[in-house]
C-alpha positions in Angstrom: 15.5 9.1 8.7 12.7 8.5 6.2 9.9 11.1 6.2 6.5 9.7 6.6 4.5 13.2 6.3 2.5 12.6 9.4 1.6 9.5 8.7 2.2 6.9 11.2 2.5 3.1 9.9 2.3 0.2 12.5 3.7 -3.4 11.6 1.6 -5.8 13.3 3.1 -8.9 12.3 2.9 -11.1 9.4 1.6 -9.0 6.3 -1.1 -6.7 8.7 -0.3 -3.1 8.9 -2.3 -0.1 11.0 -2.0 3.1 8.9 -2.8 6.2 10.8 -3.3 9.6 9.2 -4.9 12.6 9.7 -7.4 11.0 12.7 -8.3 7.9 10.1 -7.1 4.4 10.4 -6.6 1.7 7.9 -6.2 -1.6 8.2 -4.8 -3.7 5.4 -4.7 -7.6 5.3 -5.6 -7.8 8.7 -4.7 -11.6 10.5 -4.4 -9.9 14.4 -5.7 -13.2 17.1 -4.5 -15.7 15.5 -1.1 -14.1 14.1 1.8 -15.7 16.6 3.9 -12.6 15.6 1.1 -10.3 16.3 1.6 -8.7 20.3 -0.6 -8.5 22.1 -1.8 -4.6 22.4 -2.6 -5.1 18.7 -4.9 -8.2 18.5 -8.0 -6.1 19.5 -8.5 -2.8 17.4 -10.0 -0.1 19.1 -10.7 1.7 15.5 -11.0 0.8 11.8 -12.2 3.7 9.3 -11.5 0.9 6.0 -9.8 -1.9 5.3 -7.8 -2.9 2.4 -7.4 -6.9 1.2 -4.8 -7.8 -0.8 -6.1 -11.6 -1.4 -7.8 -14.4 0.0 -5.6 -16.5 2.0 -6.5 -16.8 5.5 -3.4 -15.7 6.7 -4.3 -12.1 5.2 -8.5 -11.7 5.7 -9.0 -13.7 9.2 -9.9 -10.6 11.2 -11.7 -8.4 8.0 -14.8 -9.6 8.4 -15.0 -8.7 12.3 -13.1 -5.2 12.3 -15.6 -4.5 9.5 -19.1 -5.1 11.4 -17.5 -4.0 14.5 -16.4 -0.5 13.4 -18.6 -0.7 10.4 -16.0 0.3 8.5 -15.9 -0.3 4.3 -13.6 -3.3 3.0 -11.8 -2.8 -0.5 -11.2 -5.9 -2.0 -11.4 -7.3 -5.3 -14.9 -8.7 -6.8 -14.5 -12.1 -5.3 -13.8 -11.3 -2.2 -16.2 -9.0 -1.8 -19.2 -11.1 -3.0 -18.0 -13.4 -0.5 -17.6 -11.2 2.6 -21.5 -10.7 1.4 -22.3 -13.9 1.2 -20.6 -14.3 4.9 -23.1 -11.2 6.4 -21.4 -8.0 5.7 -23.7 -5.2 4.2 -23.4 -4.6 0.2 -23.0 -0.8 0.9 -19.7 -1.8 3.2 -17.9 -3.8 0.4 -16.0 -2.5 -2.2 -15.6 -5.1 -4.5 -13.1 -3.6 -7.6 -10.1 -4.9 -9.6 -6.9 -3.8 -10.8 -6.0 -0.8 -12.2 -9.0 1.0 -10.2 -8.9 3.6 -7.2 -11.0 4.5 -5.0 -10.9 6.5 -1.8 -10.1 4.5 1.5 -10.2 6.5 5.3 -8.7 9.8 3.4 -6.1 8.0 1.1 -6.3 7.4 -2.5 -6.0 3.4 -2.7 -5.2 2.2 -6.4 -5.4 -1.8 -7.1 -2.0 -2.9 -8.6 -0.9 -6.3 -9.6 0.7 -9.1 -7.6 1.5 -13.0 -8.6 0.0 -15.1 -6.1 -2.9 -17.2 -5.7 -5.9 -16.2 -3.5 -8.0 -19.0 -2.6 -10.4 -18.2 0.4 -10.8 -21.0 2.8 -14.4 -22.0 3.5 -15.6 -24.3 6.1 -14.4 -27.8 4.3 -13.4 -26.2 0.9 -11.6 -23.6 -0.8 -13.3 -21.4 -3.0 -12.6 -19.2 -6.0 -10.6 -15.8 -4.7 -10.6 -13.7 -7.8 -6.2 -12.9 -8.4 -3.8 -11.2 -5.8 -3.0 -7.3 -6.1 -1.0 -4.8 -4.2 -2.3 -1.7 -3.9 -0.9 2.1 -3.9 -2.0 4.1 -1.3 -1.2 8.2 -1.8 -1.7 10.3 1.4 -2.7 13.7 1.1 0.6 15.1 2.7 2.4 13.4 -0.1 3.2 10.2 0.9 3.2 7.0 -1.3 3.1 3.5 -0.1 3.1 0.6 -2.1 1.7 -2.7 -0.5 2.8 -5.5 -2.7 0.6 -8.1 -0.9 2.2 -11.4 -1.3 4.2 -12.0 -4.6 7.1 -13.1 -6.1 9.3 -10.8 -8.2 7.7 -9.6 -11.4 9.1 -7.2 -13.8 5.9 -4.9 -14.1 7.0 -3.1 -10.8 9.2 -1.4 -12.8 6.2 -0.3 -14.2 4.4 0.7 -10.7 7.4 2.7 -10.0 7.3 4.7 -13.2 3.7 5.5 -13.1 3.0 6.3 -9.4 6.7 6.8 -7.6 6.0 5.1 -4.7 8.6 6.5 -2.0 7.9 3.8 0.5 7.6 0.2 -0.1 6.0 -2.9 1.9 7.7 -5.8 0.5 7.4 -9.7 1.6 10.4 -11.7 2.4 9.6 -14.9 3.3 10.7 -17.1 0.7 8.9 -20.4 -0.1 5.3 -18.7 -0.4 6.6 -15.6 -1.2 9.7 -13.2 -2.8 13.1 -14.3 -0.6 15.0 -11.1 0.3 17.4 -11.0 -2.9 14.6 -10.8 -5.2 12.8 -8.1 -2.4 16.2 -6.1 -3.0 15.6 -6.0 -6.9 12.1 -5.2 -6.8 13.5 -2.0 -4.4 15.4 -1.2 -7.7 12.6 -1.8 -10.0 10.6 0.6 -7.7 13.0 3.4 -7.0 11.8 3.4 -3.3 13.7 5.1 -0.8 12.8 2.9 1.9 11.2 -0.5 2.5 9.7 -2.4 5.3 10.1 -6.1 5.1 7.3 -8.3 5.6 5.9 -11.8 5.6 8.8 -13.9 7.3 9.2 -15.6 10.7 5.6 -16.3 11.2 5.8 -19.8 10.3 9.0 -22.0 9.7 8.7 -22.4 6.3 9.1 -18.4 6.0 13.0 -18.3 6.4 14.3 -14.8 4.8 15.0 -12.3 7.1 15.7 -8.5 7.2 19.8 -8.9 7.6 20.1 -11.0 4.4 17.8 -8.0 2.9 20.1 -5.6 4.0 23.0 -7.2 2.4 21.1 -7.1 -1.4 20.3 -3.9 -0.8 23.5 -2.7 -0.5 24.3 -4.4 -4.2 21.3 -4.0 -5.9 19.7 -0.8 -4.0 22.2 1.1 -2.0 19.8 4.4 -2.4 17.2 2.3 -0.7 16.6 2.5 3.5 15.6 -0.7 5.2 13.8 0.1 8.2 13.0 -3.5 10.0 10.3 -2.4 12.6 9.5 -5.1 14.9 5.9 -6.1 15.4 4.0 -3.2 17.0 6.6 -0.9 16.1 5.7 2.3 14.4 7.5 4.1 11.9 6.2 8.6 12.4 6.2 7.7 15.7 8.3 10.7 16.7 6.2 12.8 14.8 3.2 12.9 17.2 
């Protein structure tokens, strides 16, 4: 069984994850009402200490703006994003508007901006408007966990390069298809990263999202037999039994 450290990591559908450690909660990419694959006891949040924002789409940032003034909690995010959560009512002091390659603290992690190939437009009203680029981000614990979010991306060969320089132990990985990595090319990245586990992502929200955590499985077993698929279902939480 994979070793969290104490921290506890709730899939809530879709891309949106609940990270709780050491009394502070994270949100990242959170998309909770509207998400069809979101239950129900996870579509209100009863606490937020930051939330992290991988890109623009609406499918990743539809709740940020709310948990944020609710809970007044900060909101890291690249530049663009975070001019535009400004621009929308949030307070400057609550943004934290940065860019890839920096890291800053988040709720009692370290969170580093990595990069991701996607695009990040940010629907407003009748248009869609400039969303800076994609990223992933790093987040170390200070019981020693690592967790790499990889946001929404295809395959890229510089996460052979995120695993060398920050070891992630744990990886967040899409497997969609069509918008995103499909599981064969989320089984490679697993060996590019070195990871000892991964939680697939991103799939069966929609219908054009068709991978799924069995086909996953089955690359991992050619490509990353070290690596530990744990497929939670949404509102399931991996440290759980750690409580």
């Amino acid at each position: 069984m994979f070793d969290t450290h104490g921290v506890k990591i709730t899939w809530c559908g879709h891309a949106t994850f609940r990270i709780d450690a050491g009394g502070k909660r994270i949100y990242i990419d959170p998309f909770l009402k509207e998400n069809p694959s979101c239950p129900a006891g996870e579509k209100d949040p009863t606490a937020a200490d930051a939330v992290l924002l991988t890109h623009g789409h609406y499918d990743h940032i539809a709740d940020a703006l709310g948990i944020a003034q609710r809970f007044h909690a900060p909101v890291v995010a690249n530049f663009e994003i975070g001019y535009w959560l400004m621009s929308k009512g949030l307070k400057q002091e609550q943004v934290v508007g940065m860019n890839k390659g920096g890291t800053v603290a988040a709720a009692g992690a370290r969170a580093t901006m990595v990069h991701a190939l996607h695009s990040s437009g940010i629907n407003d009203g009748d248009k869609i408007v400039y969303g800076g680029e994609a990223a992933g981000y790093i987040l170390r614990f200070p019981g020693g966990l690592c967790v790499y979010h990889a946001g929404d991306t295809c395959l890229f060969g510089d996460m052979r390069l995120i695993g060398e320089r920050y070891h992630p132990q744990l990886a967040l990985l899409p497997i969609g298809d069509f918008y995103v990595m499909n599981p064969s090319d989320a089984a490679e990245a697993c060996k590019m990263l070195g990871v000892k586990a991964v939680i697939p992502m991103h799939y069966g929200t929609f219908p054009p999202l068709t991978g799924r955590p069995e086909e996953l499985a089955g690359a991992l077993r050619q490509a990353a037999p070290q690596c530990e698929m744990i497929a939670l279902k949404p509102g399931e939480t991996l440290g759980e039994e750690q409580r």
